[in-house]
C-alpha positions in Angstrom: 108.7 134.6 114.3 106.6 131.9 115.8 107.8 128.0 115.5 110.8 129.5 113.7 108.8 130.8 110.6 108.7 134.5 109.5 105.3 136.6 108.7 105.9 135.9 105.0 106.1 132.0 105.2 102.9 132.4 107.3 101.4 133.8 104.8 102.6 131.5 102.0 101.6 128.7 103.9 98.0 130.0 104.8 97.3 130.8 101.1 98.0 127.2 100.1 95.7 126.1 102.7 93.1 128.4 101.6 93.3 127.4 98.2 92.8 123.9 99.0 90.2 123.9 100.9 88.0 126.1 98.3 88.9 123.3 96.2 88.1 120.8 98.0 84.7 122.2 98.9 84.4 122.9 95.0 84.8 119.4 94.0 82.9 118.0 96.8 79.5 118.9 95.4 80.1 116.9 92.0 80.4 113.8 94.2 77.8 111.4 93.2 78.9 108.3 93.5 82.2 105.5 94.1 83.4 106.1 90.7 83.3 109.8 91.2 84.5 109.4 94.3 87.4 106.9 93.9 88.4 107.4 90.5 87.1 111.1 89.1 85.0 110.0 86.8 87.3 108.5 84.1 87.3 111.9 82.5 91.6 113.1 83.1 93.4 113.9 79.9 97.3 113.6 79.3 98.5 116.6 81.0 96.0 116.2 84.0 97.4 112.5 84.3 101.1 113.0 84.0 101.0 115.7 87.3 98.2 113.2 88.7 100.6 110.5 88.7 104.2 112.4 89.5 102.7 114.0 92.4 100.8 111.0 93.6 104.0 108.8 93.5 105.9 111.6 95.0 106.2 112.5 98.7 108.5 114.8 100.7 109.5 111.8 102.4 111.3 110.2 99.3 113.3 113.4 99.1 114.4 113.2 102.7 115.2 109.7 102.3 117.2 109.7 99.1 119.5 113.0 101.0 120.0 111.0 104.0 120.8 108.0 101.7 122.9 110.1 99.9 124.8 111.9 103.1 125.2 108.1 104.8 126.7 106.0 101.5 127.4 108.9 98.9 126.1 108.5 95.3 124.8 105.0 96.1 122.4 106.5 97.8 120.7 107.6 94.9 119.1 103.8 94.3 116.6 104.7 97.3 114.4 106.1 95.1 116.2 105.5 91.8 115.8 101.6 91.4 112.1 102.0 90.2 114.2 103.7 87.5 114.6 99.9 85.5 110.8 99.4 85.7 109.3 102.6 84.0 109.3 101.3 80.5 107.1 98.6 82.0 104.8 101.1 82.9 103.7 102.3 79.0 103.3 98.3 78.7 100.7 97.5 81.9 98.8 101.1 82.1 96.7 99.5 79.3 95.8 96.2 80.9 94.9 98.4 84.5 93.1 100.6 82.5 91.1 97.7 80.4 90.1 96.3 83.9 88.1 98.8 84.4 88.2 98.4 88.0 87.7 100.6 91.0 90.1 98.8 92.8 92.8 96.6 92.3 90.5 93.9 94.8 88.7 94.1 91.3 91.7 92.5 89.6 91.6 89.9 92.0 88.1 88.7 92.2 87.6 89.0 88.1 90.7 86.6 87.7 90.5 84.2 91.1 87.5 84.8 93.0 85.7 86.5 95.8 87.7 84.8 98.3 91.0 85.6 97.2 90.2 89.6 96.6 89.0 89.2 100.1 92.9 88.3 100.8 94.3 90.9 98.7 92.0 93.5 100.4 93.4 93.0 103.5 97.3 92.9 102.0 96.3 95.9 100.2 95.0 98.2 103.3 98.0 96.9 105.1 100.4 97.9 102.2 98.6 101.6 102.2 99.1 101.6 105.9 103.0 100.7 105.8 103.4 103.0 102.8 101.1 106.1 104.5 103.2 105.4 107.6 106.6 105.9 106.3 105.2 109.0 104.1 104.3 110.9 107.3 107.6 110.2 109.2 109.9 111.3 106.6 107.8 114.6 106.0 107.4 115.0 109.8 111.2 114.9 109.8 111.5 117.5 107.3 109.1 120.0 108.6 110.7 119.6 112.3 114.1 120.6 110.9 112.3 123.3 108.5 111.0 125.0 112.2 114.8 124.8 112.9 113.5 122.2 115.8 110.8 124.3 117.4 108.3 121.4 117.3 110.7 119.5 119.0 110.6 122.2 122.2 107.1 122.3 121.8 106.8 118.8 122.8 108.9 118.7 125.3 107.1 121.3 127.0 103.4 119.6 126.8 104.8 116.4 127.1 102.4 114.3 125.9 103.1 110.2 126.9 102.4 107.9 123.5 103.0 104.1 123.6 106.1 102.7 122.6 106.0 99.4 120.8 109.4 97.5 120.0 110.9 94.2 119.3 113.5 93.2 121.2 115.9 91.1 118.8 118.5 89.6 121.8 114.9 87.8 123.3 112.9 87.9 120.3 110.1 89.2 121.9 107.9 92.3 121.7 108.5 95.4 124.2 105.9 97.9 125.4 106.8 100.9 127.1 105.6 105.3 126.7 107.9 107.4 125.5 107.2 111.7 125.1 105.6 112.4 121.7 108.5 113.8 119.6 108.3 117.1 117.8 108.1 115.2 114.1 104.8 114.0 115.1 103.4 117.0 116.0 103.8 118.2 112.3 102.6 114.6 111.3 99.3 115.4 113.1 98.8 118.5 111.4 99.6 117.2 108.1 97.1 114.6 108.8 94.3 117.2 109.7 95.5 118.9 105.8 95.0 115.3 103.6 92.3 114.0 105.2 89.8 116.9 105.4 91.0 117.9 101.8 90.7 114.5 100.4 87.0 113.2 101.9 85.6 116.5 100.7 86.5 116.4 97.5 87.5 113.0 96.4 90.1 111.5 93.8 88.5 115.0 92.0 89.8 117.1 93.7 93.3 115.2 93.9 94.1 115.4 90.6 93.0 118.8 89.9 95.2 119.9 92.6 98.0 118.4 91.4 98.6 120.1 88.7 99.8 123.0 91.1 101.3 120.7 93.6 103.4 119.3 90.8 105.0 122.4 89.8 104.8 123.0 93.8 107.3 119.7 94.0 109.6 120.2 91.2 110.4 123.6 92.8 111.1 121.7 96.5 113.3 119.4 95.1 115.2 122.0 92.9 115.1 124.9 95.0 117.9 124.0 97.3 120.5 123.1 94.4 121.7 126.4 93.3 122.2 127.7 97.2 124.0 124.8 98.2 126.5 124.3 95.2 127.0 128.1 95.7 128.1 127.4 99.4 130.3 124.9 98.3 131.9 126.1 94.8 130.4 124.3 92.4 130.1 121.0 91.0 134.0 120.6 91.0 133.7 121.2 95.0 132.6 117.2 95.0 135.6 115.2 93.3 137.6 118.0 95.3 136.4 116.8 98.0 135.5 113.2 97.9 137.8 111.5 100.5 135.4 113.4 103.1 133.7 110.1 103.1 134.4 106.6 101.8 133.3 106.1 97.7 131.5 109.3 98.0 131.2 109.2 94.7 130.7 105.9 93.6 127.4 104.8 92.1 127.4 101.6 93.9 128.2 101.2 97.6 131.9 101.2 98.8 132.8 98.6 101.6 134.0 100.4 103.7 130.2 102.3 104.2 129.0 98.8 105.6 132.2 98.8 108.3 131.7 102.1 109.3 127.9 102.7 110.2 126.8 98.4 110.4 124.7 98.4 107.7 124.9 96.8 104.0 126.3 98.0 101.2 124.4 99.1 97.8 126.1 96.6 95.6 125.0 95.9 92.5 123.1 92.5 93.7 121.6 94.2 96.3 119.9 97.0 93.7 119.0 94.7 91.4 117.0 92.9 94.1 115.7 96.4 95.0 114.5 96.7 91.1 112.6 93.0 91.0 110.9 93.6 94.0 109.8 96.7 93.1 108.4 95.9 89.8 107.0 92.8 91.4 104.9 94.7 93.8 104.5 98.4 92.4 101.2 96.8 90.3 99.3 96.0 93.3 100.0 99.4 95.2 96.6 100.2 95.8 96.8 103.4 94.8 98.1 102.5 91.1 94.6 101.7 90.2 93.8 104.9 90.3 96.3 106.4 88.7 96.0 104.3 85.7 91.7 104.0 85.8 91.2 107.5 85.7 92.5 108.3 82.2 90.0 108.8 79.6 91.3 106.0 77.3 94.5 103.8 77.5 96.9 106.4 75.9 95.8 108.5 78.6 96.9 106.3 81.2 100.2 105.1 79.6 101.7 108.9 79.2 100.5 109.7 82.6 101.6 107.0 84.5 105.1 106.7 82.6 106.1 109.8 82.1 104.8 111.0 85.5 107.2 108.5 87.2 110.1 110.0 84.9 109.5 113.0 86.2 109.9 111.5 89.7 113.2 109.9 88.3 114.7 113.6 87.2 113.6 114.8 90.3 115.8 112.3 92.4 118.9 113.3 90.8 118.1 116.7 92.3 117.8 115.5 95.9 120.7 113.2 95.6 123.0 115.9 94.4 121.9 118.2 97.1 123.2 115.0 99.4 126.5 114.9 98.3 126.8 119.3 98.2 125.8 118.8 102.0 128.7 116.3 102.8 131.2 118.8 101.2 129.5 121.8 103.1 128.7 120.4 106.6 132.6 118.3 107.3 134.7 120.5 105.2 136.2 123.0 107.8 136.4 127.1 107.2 132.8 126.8 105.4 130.7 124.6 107.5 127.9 126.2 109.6 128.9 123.4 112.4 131.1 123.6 114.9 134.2 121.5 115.1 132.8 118.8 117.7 129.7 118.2 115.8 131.7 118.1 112.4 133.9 115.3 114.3 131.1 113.1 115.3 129.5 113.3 111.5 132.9 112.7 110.1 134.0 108.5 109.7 137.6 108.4 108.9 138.1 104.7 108.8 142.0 105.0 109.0 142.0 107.2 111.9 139.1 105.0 113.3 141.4 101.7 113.2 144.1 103.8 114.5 142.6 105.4 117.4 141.2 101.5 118.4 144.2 99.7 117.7 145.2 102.2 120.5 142.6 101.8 122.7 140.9 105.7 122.0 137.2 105.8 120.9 136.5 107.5 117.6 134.3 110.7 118.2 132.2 109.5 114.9 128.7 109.1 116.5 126.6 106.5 114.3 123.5 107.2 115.9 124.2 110.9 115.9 124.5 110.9 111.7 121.7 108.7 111.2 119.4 111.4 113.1 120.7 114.1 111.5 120.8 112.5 108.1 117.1 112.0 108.3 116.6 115.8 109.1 119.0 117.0 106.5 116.7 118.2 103.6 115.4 120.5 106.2 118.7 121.6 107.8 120.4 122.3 104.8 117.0 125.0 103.9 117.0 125.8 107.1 120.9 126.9 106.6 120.5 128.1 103.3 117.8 130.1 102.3 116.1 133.8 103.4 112.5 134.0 104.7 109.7 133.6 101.8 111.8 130.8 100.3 111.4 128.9 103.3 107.9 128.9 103.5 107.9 128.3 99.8 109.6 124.9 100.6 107.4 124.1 102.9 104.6 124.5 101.1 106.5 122.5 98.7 106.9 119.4 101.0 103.2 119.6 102.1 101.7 119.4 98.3 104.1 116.5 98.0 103.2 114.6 100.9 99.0 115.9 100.6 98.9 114.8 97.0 100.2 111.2 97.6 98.9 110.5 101.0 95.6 111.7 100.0 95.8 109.2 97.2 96.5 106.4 99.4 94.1 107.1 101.8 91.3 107.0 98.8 92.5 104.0 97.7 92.6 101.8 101.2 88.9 103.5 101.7 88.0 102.0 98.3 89.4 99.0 98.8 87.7 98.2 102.6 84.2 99.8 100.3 84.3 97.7 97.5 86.9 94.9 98.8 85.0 93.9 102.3 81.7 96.0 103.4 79.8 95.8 100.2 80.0 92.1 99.4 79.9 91.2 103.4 77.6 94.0 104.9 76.4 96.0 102.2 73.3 94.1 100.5 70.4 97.2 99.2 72.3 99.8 100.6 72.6 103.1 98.1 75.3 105.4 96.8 75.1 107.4 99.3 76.1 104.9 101.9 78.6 103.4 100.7 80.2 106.8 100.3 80.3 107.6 103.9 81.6 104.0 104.3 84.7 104.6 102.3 85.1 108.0 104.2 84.9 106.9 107.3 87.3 103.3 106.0 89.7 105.8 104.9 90.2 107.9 108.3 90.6 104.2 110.1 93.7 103.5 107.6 95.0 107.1 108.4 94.7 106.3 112.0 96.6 103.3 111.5 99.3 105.0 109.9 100.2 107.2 112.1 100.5 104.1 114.9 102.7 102.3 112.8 104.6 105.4 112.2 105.5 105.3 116.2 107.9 102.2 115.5 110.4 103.5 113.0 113.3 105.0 114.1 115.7 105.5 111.1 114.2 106.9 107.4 116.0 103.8 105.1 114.8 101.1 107.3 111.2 102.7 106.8 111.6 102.9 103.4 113.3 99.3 103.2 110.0 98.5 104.8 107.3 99.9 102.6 109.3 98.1 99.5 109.4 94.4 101.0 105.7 95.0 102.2 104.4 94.7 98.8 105.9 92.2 96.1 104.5 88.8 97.8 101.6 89.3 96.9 102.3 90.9 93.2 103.4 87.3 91.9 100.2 86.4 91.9 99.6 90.0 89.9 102.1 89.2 87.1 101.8 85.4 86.6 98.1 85.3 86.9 97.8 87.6 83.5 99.4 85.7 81.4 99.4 82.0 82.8 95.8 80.6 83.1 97.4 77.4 85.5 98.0 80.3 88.2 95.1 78.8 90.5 93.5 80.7 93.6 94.8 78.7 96.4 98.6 79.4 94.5 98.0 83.1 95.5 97.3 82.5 99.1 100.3 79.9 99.6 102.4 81.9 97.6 102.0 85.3 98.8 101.9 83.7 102.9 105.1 81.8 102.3 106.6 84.9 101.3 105.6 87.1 104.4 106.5 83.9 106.5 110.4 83.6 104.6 110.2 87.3 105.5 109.2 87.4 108.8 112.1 84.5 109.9 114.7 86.4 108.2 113.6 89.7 110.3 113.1 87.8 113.6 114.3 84.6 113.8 118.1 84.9 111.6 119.2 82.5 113.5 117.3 79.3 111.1 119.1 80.7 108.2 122.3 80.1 109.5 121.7 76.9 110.8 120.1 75.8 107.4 124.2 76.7 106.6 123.7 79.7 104.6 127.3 81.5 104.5 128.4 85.4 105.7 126.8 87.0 102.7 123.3 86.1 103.4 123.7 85.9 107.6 126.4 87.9 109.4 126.7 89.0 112.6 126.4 92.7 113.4 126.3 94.8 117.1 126.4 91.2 118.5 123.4 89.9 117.0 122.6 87.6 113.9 121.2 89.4 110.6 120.1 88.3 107.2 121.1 91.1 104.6 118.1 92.8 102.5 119.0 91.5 99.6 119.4 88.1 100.2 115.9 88.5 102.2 114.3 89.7 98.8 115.9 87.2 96.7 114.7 84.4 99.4 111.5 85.1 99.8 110.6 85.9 96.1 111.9 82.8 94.7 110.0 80.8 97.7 106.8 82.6 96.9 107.2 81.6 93.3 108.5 78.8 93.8 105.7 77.3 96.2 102.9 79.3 94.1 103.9 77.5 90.9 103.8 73.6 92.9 100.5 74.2 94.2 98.9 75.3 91.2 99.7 72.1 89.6 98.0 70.1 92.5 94.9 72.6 93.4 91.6 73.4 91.0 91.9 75.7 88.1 89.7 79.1 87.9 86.7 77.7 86.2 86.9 78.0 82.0 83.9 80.7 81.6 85.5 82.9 84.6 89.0 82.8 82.9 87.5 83.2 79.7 86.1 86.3 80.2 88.5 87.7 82.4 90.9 87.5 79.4 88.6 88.7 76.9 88.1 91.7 79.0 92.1 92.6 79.1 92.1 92.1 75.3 89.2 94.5 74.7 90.6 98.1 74.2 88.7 101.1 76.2 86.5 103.2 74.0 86.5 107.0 74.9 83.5 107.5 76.9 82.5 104.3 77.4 79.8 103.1 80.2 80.1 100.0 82.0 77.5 98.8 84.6 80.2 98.0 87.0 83.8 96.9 88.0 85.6 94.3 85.3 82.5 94.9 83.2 82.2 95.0 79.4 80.8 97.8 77.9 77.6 97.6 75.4 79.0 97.5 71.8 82.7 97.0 73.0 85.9 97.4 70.8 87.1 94.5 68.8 89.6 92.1 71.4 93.2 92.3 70.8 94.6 89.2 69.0 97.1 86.8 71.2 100.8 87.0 70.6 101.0 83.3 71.6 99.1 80.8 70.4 98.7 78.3 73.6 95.5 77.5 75.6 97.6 78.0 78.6 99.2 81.4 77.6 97.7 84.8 77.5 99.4 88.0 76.0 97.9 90.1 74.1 99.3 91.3 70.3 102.0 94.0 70.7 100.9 97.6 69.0 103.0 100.2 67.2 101.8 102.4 69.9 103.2 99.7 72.1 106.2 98.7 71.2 107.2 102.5 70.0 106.1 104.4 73.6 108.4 101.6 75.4 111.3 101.5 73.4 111.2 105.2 73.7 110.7 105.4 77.6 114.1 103.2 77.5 115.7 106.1 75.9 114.6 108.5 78.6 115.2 105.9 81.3 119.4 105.5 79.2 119.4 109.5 79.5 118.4 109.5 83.3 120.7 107.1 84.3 123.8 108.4 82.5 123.1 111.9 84.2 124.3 111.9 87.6 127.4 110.1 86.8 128.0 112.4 83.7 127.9 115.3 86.7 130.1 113.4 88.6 132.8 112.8 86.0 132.8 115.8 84.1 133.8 118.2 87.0 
């Protein structure tokens, strides 16, 4: 054994690696140029594109995130990952107009339709998007590989001891904090993940991503399913959970029980809240960086709309997996006579709110531990495989994780390197400069953002509020995204105002609550919690959404118009179906002999959506059927038995 591994999950990790890097070194000589090396050339068929885009989207960390969900609010905790669910049909709908771009990045999008100026903005929202999103991916799989050593990385670093900066805010003085703290265990395996993604992915490219992630799709599927089976065993079966379900408070309830936000201080998953959760994700999932790519590399449109939709159902079926193995831990870990945990532990993880009013109305402290279940929630995944299954399978799961957390950190990475390439150095400092530089410039642009990352990682403390994080860090400026492709009045200096009076609405709900309630807002947008004022998450998302439409829409009514010609043939060019094998001189560029444009739907100078297709309208009425069948599953499970 050596960091709590066996010889056989050595060697199940070291063959992974191996195979990597041969592909990656592969790859790396058919590297020519940005398009090669930010978007593979165009050349991905269906299959290719479906496991591009399910492992790309998926990370180890969303898996550790919807568990701990899971273990702290039951079923509800499913809507960490699941509320994209609502917004997947959309996908078969805008794959074709990311795709028609025929962009390298989305900075692309934002110069064609506004200007130079405002895709300089977006650049620097999108790198800081990739970095939020990069930095939560890395804690979460840290997490999960420190519990899969059973903790040994956690002894190592305490042994060498290592002093990191600590940067916090300190909400009572509303001021920021710096102080050193030991580097923690997690980020030893964060650092060595980093060392994986990055070597792999400036070698070979967005090439060498997606023909890897074939494998590390099947790779993922198998970590999020392998557990299942082992743990329902433990437990006996899916009956075990309404057996069993006063172990915690609407265990089983889709949406969150109120009694969750008395017991551990935080807000419930009521329907409001995940419907905020859906419109802000669909606002700002178009301008992920990274979903360029995942629709530009498709040979045609259809190409793109199969991969990117039904990739991200995969991710969906996948999340019922990890939520189920939530609830099968709550059953195993509190229920005595089968729990691996002693009785104390069990009684610090266990919040019975009637013998929690009881023991205070007495005076007696509860020995429920908050802070104690939040940590181990966020090291569950790992725990429970830890627990659960023999040497070989371990290491299998761990390879498992690290394909899910390599394939879509890899692809951010690209995309913030293409983005500070195309988005900054080349119109700024890149005049005459050839292919060949501008490659090592998004190499050595990429490695910065990584860097990044990994700082900002440093900050978060609990796996939801990271994740509550990277979701709120992108819809501001994806307003601008959705109104400005089908409303020509959408002017530049509306996606500036808009997108900074959303981060600032944002910013005063996270720091300063205290305006909110003196603007007279009641106790469900500002209550009071651990003596301090708070604005809930949803009401934050609802607030600073409708300000940044709100104020986007006003200005654009008083400021100058993207000039007719520029508007003119930005439109024209997301009306104008991709040929197979196509050539375009560069980014948002026509092709010679070009299909014939798409007709409007409405007929209005001011109003641009193209004609619907069969194609169309069929593939999105039919990912609504697969998104009905999703949804009904996990509460079928949970009624049925």
């Amino acid at each position: 054994m050596w960091l709590g591994l066996a010889l056989i999950d050595w060697l199940i990790i070291v063959g992974f690696l191996v195979g990597m890097v041969v592909v990656g070194v592969v790859l790396s000589k058919r590297i020519h140029d940005e398009t090669d090396f930010f978007m593979g050339g165009r050349r991905y068929g269906k299959t290719f594109m479906i496991f591009f885009s399910f492992a790309s989207a998926t990370s180890s960390e969303e898996a550790v995130s919807v568990t701990a969900g899971t273990w702290r609010a039951g079923l509800a905790g499913i809507w960490w990952a699941f509320f994209y669910l609502w917004a997947t049909p959309v996908y078969w709908v805008i794959a074709p107009v990311l795709r028609r771009m025929r962009a390298l990045t989305t900075s692309d999008f934002f110069a064609a339709r506004y200007g130079r100026r405002t895709a300089t903005l977006y650049s620097l929202y999108g790198i800081l998007i990739l970095v939020a999103s990069m930095s939560g991916e890395l804690y979460g799989s840290g997490k999960l590989l420190n519990a899969l050593t059973g903790g040994e990385l956690d002894r190592v670093a305490e042994q060498t001891d290592v002093r990191v900066p600590l940067i916090r805010w300190n909400s009572a003085e509303s001021w920021i904090e710096v102080d050193s703290r030991r580097l923690a265990g997690h980020e030893l395996a964060i650092l060595a993940i980093t060392v994986l993604f990055v070597g792999y992915g400036i070698a070979g490219g967005l090439a060498a991503d997606i023909v890897t992630d074939f494998i590390q799709g099947i790779l993922t599927v198998v970590f999020s399913f392998l557990l299942l089976p082992w743990v329902f065993y433990k437990i006996g079966g899916l009956a075990a959970l309404r057996a069993n379900e006063h172990l915690k408070p609407g265990m089983l309830d889709l949406f969150g029980h109120p009694e969750v936000a008395t017991i551990f201080g935080t807000e419930p998953l009521t329907l409001f809240y995940v419907l905020m959760l859906a419109l802000t994700g669909l606002t700002g999932v178009v301008v992920q960086p990274q979903i360029m790519s995942m629709c530009g590399a498709g040979k045609s449109e259809f190409e793109s709309r199969v991969g990117f939709t039904y990739g991200h159902l995969m991710k969906r079926f996948c999340t019922i997996a990890w939520s189920f193995i939530g609830l099968a831990c709550i059953v195993w870990y509190l229920t005595p006579g089968i729990s691996p945990l002693d009785s104390v532990t069990r009684e610090r993880l266990t919040p019975d709110h009637g013998r929690l009013e009881a023991l205070a109305a007495s005076g007696l402290k509860h020995p429920f531990d908050p802070q104690f279940d939040r940590a181990f929630a966020d090291e569950l995944f790992g725990r429970a495989a830890r627990d659960l299954l023999p040497v070989g399978m371990i290491g299998l799961l761990l390879v498992g994780s690290l394909a899910a957390t390599v394939s879509s950190a890899d692809t951010r990475m690209l995309a913030a390197g293409a983005l500070f390439t195309e988005g900054l150095y080349r119109p700024f400092w890149g005049k005459n400069r050839s292919a060949a530089h501008f490659l090592w410039v998004g190499r050595v642009a990429s490695v910065g953002v990584v860097i990044a990352a990994i700082v900002l990682q440093t900050t978060f403390t609990d796996i939801i509020d990271a994740l509550k994080f990277i979701i709120k860090t992108t819809a501001p400026i994806g307003i601008s995204f959705w109104i400005g492709i089908v409303w020509r009045g959408w002017t530049p200096a509306a996606v500036w105002v808009s997108s900074i009076t959303s981060y600032a609405v944002w910013a005063v709900a996270a720091y300063y609550p205290a305006a909110f309630a003196t603007l007279g807002f009641g106790e469900s947008v500002v209550h009071a919690r651990d003596g301090l004022l708070r604005v809930n998450d949803s009401w934050t998302m609802f607030l600073y959404l409708t300000s940044g439409l709100v104020a986007g829409i006003l200005v654009s009514f008083i400021t100058p118009r993207t000039p007719v010609e520029k508007l003119d043939r930005f439109f024209l060019l997301l009306r104008t179906p991709v040929r197979k094998g196509e050539q375009v001189a560069g980014p948002c560029e026509l092709p010679e002999n070009p299909e014939p444009p798409v007709a409007k739907w409405v007929q209005h100078p001011d109003w641009e959506m193209p004609r619907p297709s069969a194609v169309g309208v069929g593939g999105f009425l039919l990912a609504c059927l697969f998104v009905a069948i999703i949804a009904m599953i996990p509460y079928c499970l949970v009624q049925l038995f």
